[in-house]
N, C-alpha and C positions, 0 to 999 in steps of 0.2 A: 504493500500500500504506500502511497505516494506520502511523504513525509516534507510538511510546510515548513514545520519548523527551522527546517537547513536553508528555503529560501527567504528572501528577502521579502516584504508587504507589496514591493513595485512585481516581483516575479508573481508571486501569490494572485496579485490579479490580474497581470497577464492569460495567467494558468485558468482562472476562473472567469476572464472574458474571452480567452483562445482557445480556450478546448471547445465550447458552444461552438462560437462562431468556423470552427474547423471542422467540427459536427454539420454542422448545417450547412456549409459551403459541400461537404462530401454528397450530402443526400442530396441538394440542387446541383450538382453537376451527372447524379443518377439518372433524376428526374430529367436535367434536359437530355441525356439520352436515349432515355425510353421514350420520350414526348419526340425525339426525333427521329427515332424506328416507327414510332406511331405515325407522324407525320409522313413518316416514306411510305410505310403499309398503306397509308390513307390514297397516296397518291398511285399507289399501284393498283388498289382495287378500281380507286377512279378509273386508271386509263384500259385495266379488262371490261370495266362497264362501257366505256368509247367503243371499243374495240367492238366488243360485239353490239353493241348499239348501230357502229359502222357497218357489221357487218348482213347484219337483219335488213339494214336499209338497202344493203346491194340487193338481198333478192329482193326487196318489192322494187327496186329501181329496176334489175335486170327483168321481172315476171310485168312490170308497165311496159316497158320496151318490147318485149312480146306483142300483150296485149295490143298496143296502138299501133304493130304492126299489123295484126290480122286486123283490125279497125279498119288499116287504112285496104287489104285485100280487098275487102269485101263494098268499102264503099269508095276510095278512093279518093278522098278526101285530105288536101295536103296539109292542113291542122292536123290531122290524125298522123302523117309522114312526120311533120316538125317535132309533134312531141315525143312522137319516138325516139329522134333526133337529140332532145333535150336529155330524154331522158339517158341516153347510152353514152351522151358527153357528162352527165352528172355522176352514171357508175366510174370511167374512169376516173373523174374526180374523188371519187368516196373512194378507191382503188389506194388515189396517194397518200390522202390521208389517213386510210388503212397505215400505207407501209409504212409510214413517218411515225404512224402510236407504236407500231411493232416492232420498231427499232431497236437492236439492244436482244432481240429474240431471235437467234439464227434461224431454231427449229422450225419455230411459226413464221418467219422469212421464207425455208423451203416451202412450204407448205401453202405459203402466198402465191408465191411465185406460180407454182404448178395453180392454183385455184384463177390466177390473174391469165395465166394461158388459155385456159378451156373458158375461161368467161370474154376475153378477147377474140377466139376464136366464134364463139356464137354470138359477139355482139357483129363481127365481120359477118358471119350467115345474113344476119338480119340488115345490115346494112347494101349486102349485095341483093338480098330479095327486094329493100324497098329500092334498090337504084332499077331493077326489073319492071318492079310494078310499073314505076316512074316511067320510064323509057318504050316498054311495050307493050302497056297496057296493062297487061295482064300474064302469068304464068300458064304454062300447064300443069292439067293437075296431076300427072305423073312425076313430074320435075319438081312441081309444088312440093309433092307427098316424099320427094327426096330433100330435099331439103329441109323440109320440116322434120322430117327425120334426125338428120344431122343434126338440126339445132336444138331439138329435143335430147339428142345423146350429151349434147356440149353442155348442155341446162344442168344432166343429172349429173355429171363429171361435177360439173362448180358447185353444185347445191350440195353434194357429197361431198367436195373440199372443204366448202362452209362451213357442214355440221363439223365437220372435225375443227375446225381452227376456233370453231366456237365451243366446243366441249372441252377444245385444251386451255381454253380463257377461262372457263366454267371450274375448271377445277382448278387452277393456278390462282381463280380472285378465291376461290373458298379456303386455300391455303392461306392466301395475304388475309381473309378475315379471321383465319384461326390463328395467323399470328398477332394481328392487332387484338385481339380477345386476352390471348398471354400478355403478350404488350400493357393494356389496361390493366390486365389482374396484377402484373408486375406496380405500375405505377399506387395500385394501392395497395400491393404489399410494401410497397417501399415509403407510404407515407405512413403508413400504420407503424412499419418498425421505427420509422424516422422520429416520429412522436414518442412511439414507447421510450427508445433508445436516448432521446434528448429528458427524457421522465428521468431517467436512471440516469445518468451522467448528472443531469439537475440535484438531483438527492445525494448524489454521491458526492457531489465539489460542496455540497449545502452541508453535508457530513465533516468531509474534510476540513473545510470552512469553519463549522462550529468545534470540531475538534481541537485545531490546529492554530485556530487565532481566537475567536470568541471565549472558548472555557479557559485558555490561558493567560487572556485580558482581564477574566472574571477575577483569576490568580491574584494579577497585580492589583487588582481592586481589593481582592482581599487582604493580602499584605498591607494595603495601606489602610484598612480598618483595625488589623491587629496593631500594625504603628500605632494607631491612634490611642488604641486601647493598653498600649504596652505588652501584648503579648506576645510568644515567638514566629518570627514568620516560618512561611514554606520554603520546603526548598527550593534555591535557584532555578529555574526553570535551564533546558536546555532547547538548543538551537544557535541558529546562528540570524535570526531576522529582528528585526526592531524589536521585537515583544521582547525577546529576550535579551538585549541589550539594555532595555528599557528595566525590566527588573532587574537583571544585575545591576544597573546604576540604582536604583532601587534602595536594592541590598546595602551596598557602598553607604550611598548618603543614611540608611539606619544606621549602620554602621558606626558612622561618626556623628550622627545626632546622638544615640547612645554613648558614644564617647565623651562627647562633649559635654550632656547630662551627668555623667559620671564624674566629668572635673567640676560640671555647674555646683554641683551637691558636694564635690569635697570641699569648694568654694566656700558657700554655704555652710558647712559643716564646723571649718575649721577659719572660717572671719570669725576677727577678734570683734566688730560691729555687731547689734543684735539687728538682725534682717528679718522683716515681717510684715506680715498683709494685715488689714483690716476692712471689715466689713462695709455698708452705708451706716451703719448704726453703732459705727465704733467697737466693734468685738475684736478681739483676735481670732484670724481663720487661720495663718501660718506662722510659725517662729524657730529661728534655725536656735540651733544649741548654743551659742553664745549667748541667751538670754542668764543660761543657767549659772553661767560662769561671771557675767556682766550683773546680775539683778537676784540672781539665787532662784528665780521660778524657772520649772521642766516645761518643754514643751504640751505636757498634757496639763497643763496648773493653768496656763497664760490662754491657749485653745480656750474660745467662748467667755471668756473674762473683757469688761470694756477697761477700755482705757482710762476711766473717769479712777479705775480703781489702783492705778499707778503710777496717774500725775500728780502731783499738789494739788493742794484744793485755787493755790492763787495762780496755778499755768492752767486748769483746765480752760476759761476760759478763752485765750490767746489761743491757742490750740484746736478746740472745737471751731472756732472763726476761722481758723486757717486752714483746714479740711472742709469749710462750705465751699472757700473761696475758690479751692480748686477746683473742687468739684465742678461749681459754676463756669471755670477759665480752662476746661479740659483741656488736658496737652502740658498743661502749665506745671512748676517744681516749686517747691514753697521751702525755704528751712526756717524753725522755731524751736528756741532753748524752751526746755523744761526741767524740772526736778522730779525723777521716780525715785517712789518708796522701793527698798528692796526690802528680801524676807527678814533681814537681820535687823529693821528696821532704821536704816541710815537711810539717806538722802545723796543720789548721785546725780550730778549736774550732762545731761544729756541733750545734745545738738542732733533734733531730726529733720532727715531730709524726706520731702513727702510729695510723691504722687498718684493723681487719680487716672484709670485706666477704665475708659466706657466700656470698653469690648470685655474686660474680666471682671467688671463691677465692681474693682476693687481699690483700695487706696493700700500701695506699696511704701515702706516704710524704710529708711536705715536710721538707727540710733545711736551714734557715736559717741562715748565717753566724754566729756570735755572737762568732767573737772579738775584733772590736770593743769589745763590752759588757765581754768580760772583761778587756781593758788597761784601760778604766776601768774596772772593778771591782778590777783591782789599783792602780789609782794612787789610787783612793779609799781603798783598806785602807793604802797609803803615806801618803796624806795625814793620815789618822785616827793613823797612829802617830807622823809628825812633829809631829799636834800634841798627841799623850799626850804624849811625850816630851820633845820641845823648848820646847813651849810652857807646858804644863801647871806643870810641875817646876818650872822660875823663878818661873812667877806663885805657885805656892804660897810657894814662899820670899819673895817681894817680898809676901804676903797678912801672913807672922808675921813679915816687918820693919817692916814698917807698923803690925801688933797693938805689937811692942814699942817703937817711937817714940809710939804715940799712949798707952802707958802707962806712960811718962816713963823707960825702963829706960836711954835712953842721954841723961836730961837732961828738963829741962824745957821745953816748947816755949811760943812766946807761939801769941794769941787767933790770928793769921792760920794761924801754924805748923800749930797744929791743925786748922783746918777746913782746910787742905793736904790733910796725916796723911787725915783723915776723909773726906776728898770723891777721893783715891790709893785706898786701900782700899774705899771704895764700888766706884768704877772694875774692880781686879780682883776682887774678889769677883763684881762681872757678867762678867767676861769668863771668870773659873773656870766660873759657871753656863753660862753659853753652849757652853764645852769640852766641861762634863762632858753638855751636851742632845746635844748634836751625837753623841759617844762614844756617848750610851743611842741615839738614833735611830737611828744603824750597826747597833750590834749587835741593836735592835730589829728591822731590815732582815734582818741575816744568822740571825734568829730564835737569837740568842744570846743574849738579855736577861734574865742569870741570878737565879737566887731561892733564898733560905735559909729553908724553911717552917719555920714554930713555932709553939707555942701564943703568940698576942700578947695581951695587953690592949689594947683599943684608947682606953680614956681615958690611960695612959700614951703612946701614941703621940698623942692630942690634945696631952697637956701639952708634951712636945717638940719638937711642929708650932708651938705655941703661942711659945714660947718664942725657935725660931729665927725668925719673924717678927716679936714683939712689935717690936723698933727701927724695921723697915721700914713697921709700923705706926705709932711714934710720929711718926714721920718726916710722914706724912702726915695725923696727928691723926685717925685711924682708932681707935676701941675694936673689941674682941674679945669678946664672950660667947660664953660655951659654957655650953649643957644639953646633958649626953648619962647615959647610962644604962650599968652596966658589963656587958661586952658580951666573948666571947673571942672570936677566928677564928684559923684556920689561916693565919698568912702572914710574910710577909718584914718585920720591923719597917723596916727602912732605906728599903726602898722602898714600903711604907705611907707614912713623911713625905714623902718626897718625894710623894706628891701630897696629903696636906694641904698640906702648903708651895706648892706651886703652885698648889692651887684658894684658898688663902686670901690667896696674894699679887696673885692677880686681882683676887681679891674688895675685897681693901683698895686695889688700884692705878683698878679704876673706882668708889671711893666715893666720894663728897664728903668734904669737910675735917667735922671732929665728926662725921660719918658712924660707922655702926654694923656692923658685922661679926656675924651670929650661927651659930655652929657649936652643928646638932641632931643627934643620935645616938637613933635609933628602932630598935627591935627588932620583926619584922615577922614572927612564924612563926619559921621555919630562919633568915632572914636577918636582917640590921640594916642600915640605909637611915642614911647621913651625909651631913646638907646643910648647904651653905653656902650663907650668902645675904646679900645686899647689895642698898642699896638707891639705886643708881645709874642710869647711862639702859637701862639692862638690854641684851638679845641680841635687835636688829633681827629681824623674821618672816624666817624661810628662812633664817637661820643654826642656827640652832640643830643641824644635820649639822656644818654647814661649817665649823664652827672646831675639830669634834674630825681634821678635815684637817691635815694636815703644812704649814707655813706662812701657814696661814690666822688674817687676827685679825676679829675682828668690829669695825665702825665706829662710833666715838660720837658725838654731836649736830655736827650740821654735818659729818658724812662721815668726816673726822679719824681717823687709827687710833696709837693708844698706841704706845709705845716696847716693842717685843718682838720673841724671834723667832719666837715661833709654831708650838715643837716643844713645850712647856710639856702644853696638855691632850691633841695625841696619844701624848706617853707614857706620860699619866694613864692613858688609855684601855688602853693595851697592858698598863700594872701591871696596871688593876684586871680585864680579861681573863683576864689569865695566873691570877689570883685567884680566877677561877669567878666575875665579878660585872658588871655591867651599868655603864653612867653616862650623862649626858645633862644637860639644861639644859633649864629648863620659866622660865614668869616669874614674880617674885614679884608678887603682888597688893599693888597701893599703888605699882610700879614695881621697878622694879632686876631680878635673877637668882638664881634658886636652882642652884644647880651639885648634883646628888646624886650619889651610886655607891652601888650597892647589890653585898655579897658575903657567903657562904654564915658562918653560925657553927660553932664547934667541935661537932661532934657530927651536924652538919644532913647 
């Protein structure tokens, strides 16, 4: 039995629309042969039926020609001569086209021939007696009685050829009709097997068919309900046609779906996170094993328990709102701190990330420990405030004991005393700066980084800026120019200087000695654009991000990085933010750095 499975789905239907159609191309090339044996039968009987249809009309043609011979004997009447006449030119006519149908038949050729002598000869009789009658009137009746003789013997000669040439017709069309009979009985035996035969071959490919591609489609259908359902599939099917590449690929992708499952779960299994679903109604429906290790409940304790009974009573509410909201914002990820009880009854500080999924009806859940984070983040808020307090406070006092010894209020000091005084006071005044960077970046962090909006000038905040650098400038034999334009914006004067002060202490810390500083003030539209620019080894390619970073400095010739801590421009950044305004570092042309910010003006 013909086996599908080795060919291909394109062979397979070939096979099942070429075997018909080569079926039925055979039996219609049957049938036009038998239909054209039929057809020749058909025409043979035709031409026995001529035949002797021809040949019946020679004797009444030859037995008329008689007749209107003795017509014309007896009354002499040359109408009765003419048609005589007619008629013995009409026999040889029927004569030819006799031999033209017999054509092809030697036997009954002889047999013409001999019959076309003895009816030639008594049609000659008869045309010599009416050329007598004609010419002399009349015969004798002794000569009469001879010649009629004669042509009576000539008569029974051909009437006796006749029958014969017509009884060999006679039996020759009964054969052509016995074989048109076969002929017929063949064309419906051949339609009947033609039918049966295409029945059976029909059922047979309709067999093979559902054998061979149907029940083993069903296979891969069920294979992929057992997938569904987790259970073992069947076996591989064999072949070599789509089907069975189809489920070998099949096979394959369980394969590593199950694999994958199996790492998903060790995943699961062995996160240090508690991972877990919840119902609409806040239940737990799943919870991997890190719950037990994380919060002290088993998967079967947490299973069907809501949540109301694991948060604080002061996060449920935060909590419950932030599971409507997604719900409502599907697609959406939401995280929110709370505190769970565990069994031992402590309190762990827990950061969940949470989403809703329409298609599973569920809200997926991760709960990550954070109270870690939050003991440093309290011993960071402790440290910030031991050093507002503890540290801060003295150094300001030892800053205006310093200011009043280096301004002779408790005496005069000599040349070394002074540059003491002066090189003490440099010292904390950097270590206040330092305090108070650290203080802003905290509170930057804890987005506490407050502001007192106002209408400012901003060339009065130049002059200011100006003012509390100029030393740090002379120091380093830096000059300062400013062109600016006057200009108002909405903002916090104090923390305006503070980053001119810091962009202009860069500025003068990477110049050269007699180096130049220049502050520009541009009004641009709604906005005003302040740049600073120097003209030193400027900001290496691909920093120019990276130093607005939180301890990031950019590096000067030879690698080498300046004395700084590197909170300086991203707090610039976070002022001039919180401002509605932009900043960045582009290079000056001729070398060194333009430092700019750009922010909104009064009215923009």
């Amino acid at each position: 039995m013909l086996n599908f499975s080795h060919l291909r789905l394109s062979q397979q239907g070939l096979i099942l629309v070429g075997v018909p159609i080569g079926l039925m191309l055979v039996v219609l090339v049957s049938l036009f042969v038998v239909f054209a044996q039929l057809e020749q039968q058909a025409a043979e009987s035709e031409r026995s039926k001529k035949i002797m249809a021809r040949a019946n009309s020679l004797v009444k043609e030859y037995q008329n020609a008689a007749n209107q011979l003795m017509i014309y004997k007896y009354t002499k009447l040359d109408k009765a001569r003419q048609r005589c006449d007619m008629q013995l030119t009409k026999t040889e006519g029927s004569f030819v086209e006799l031999q033209e149908l017999l054509n092809g038949e030697p036997e009954q050729l002889v047999l013409l021939e001999d019959l076309k002598g003895s009816a030639f000869k008594g049609m000659s009789l008869m045309r010599q007696f009416a050329g007598r009658i004609q010419k002399e009137g009349d015969i004798h009746a002794i000569e009469a009685t001879v010649m009629y003789q004669r042509l009576m013997a000539a008569g029974a000669h051909f009437s006796e050829k006749l029958d014969e040439l017509v009884s060999n017709e006679a039996k020759r069309n009964e054969l052509t009709l016995a074989e048109e009979e076969r002929s017929r009985l063949m064309v419906k035996i051949f339609l009947i097997a033609g039918a049966l035969l295409a029945i059976a071959v029909g059922f047979g490919l309709t067999y093979l068919f559902i054998k061979n591609t149907t029940s083993r489609l069903g296979m891969v259908v069920e294979n992929t309900v057992r997938m569904s359902k987790k259970e073992p599939l069947k076996p591989t099917l064999r072949g070599e046609d789509e089907i069975a590449m189809l489920d070998r690929f099949f096979h394959k992708m369980a394969n590593e779906v199950a694999e994958a499952t199996r790492k998903e779960k060790l995943i699961l299994d062995y996160a240090v996170d508690v991972i877990c679903s919840l119902d609409p109604k806040g239940m737990f429906a799943a919870v991997n094993p890190a719950a037990q290790q994380a919060w002290g409940y088993s998967e079967e304790q947490l299973i069907g328990k809501s949540y109301t009974e694991l948060i604080s009573s002061e996060n449920i509410q935060d909590f419950r709102e932030t599971l409507e909201r997604i719900k409502s914002e599907s697609g959406t990820m939401a995280n929110v701190e709370t505190r769970v009880l565990t069994t031992s009854g402590e309190h762990v500080d827990v950061q969940w990330s949470l989403r809703w999924s329409d298609s599973e009806n569920l809200y997926f859940c991760v709960a990550h420990d954070v109270s870690d984070r939050k003991r440093v983040e309290q011993l960071k808020q402790d440290f910030v405030a031991m050093i507002s307090h503890e540290l801060r406070t003295p150094l300001t006092a030892m800053q205006a004991m310093l200011a009043l010894l280096a301004n002779g209020s408790y005496g005069d000091l000599n040349e070394s005393g002074s540059k003491r005084i002066k090189s003490a006071k440099t010292g904390v005044t950097r270590l206040i700066m330092l305090i108070n960077d650290l203080l802003d970046m905290e509170k930057m962090e804890a987005g506490k980084l407050s502001m007192t909006y106002a209408d400012v000038e901003l060339a009065e905040v130049v002059e200011r800026s100006v003012d509390t650098i100029e030393g740090f400038a002379e120091e380093h034999d830096v000059k300062i120019n400013v062109t600016s334009k006057p200009v108002t914006v909405l903002g916090d004067c104090d923390r305006l200087i503070q980053v001119f002060v810091n962009l202009l202490s860069n500025a003068v810390k990477y110049s050269e000695e007699d180096g130049t500083v220049e502050l520009n003030i541009e009004v641009d539209g709604e906005e005003c654009e302040v740049q600073i620019i120097d003209h030193g080894d400027g900001i290496p390619q691909g920093f120019e991000e990276k130093i607005f970073e939180r301890y990031e400095q950019a590096p000067t010739a030879g690698g080498k990085r300046r004395k700084g801590t590197g909170l300086g421009l991203p707090i610039c950044k976070a002022i001039v933010e919180q401002h509605g305004g932009t900043i960045g570092v582009r290079q000056t042309p001729g070398g060194g750095s333009t430092f700019w910010f750009r922010i909104p003006r009064v009215g923009a």
